[in-house]
C-alpha positions, -999 to +999 in steps of 0.1 A: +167-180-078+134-192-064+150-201-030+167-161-030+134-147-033+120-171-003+149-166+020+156-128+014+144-099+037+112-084+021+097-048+024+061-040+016+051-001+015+020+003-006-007-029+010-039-020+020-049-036+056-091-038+044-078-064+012-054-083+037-078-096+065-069-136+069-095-161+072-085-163+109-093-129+115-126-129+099-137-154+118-130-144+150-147-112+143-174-130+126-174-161+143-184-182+109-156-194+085-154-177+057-145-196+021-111-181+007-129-173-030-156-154-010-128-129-003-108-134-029-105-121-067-108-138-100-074-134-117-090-115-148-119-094-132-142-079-157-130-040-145-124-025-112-159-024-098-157-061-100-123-065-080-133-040-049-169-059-045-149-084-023-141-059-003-173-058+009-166-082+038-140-067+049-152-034+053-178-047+071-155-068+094-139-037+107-166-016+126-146-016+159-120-015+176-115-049+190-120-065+156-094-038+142-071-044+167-076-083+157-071-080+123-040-061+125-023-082+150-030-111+126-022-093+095+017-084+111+021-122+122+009-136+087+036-110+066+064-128+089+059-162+073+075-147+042+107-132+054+087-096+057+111-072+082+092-044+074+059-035+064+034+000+057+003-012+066-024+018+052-062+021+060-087+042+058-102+052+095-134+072+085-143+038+070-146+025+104-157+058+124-189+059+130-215+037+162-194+048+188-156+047+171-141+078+160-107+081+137-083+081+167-093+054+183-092+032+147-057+041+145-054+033+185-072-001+178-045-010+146-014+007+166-024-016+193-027-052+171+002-042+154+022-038+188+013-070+201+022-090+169+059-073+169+067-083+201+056-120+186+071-120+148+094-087+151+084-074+116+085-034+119+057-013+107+040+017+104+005+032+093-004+051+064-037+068+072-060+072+040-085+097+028-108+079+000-115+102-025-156+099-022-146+114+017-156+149+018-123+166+019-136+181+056-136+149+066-107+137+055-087+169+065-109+163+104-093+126+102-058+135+092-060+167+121-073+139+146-046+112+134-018+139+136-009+132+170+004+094+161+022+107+136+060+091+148+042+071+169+033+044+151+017+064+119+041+071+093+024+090+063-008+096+045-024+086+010-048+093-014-073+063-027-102+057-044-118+060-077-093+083-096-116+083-127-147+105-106-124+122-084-091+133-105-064+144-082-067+181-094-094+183-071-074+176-042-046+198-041-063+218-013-063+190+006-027+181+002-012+216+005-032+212+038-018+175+047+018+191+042+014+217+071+005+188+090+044+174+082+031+140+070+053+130+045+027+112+021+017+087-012-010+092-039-028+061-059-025+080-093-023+069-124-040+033-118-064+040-139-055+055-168-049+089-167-010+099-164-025+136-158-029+127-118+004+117-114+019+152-124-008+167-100+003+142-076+041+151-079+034+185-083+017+181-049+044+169-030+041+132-029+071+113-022+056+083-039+032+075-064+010+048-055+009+022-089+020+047-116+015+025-146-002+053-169+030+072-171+042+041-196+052+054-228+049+091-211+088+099-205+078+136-196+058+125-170+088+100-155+111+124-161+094+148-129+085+119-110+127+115-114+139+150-110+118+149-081+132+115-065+094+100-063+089+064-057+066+043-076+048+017-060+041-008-081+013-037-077+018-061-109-011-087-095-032-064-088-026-042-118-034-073-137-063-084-117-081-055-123-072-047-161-051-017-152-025-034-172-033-055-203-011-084-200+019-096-178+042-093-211+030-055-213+035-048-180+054-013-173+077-025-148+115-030-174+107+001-187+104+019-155+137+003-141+154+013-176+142+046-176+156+056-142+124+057-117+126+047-085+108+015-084+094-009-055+074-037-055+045-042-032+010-064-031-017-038-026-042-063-018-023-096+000-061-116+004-082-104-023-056-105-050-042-139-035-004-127-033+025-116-016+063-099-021+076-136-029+046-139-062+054-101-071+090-107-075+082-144-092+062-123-116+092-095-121+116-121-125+096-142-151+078-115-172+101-086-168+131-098-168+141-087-138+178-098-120+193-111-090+209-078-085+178-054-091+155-078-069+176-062-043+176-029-056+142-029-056+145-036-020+171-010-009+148+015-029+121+002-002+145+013+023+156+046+008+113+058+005+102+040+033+086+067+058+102+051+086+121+069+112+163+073+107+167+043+132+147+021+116+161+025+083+198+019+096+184-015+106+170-020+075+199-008+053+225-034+070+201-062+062+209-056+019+242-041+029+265-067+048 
């Protein structure tokens, strides 16, 4: 079993590019080297605030657009050690507008690290573009407008992230019915932390997936729309875990989701800071949720089937599971 998970093709749609810098890539931008724990999270953090205060580096790290441009080339070649063929790399560009860089060329400066590193490792990608939800909606409706004309050009969708608890997702539907005319197909983080509420906004929105998803356990009216509407569910057990989103690994929602019918994937949210990758999420699915040979690869041709790549893409993709 182990040497299936290591050897298999692996998809990744829901992993943040600020929580996935390597070491190499903060110290070329920095030039100092960086310890691992000073990016990295403890496995129990004490809540959520404690988890995103090593992403304070980061952040910093990706002012413009040379380093941008360096730490997505090195993110797409460090995915390809483990088997990765494709991978949805999101970000959030207004956190790296600003002295001199506006959101166009951040998504210019990612498109182009990304480029270089395929023609190196051949992983295919694309680019979620993020509004955080302490954005003003103007400027995250200005950064989606501005990042529209990538959109099947490297940019694939748009998201939703942030602190769900201050800024429920009720307050966004403005924004969303907005993002729509824009014809980004797009994902919401909802229900991470707690409140099952901003996943039926998110679904009544028009997301094709739901970013985590793990407060609809034990809600099956809530998974009941997120099926009748064919939404994914992104799900992050090490992260989830990390940050006390979910209790224990033995609680974790993942068997019921797959019995009840959802359309589950599995994905790292965070590969540096949470100290993971596809091969530990599907360890952890196989060893605490039971999970099988057979719906490993489910999980993976789900991947393919909500993936917001392109029609060509996906053909590659599907023979990959399907041979």
């Amino acid at each position: 079993m182990g040497d299936m998970i290591r050897h298999m093709p692996k998809i990744d749609l829901h992993c943040h590019l600020d929580g996935s810098l390597t070491l190499e890539s903060v110290r070329k931008i920095t030039g100092r080297d960086v310890a691992p724990e000073e990016l990295q999270a403890e496995d129990r953090c004490r809540d959520l605030a404690e988890y995103l205060k090593k992403f304070d580096i980061p952040i910093a790290c990706l002012k413009t657009g040379e380093a941008l441009k360096i730490v997505a080339r090195e993110f797409l070649l460090d995915v390809a050690k483990e088997n990765i063929c494709y991978i949805e790399a999101r970000f959030a560009p207004l956190h790296s507008a600003g002295e001199g860089l506006n959101s166009r060329q951040a998504v210019e400066a990612v498109l182009d690290g990304l480029a270089e590193a395929e023609k190196i490792c051949h992983v295919r990608y694309g680019v979620i573009v993020c509004a955080m939800r302490h954005h003003s909606q103007e400027d995250s409706l200005a950064m989606f407008k501005e990042c529209r004309e990538y959109l099947g050009e490297g940019v694939c969708g748009a998201d939703l992230a942030g602190d769900e608890a201050s800024w429920p997702m009720q307050n966004y539907r403005n924004l969303f019915r907005e993002v729509k005319k824009l014809d980004y197909s797009f994902t919401i983080h909802a229900g991470e932390c707690g409140n099952a509420e901003n996943i039926r906004e998110a679904a009544e929105c028009g997301a094709a997936r739901i970013g985590h998803g793990i407060a609809m356990s034990g809600r099956p009216d809530i998974q009941r729309l997120c099926i009748e509407h064919g939404i994914g569910i992104e799900m992050c057990p090490i992260s989830n875990l990390q940050t006390r989103a979910a209790k224990s690994p033995d609680h974790y929602p993942l068997r019921e989701f797959l019995d009840a019918g959802l359309k589950v994937t599995l994905n790292t949210d965070n590969r540096t800071v949470s100290r993971t990758s596809i091969t530990r999420e599907m360890e952890f699915a196989r060893n605490h949720c039971g999970v099988t040979d057979e719906e490993l690869l489910q999980l993976e041709r789900n991947a393919v089937d909500l993936a917001f790549a392109d029609d060509a893409v996906k053909h590659e993709l599907w023979k990959l599971w399907n041979h």
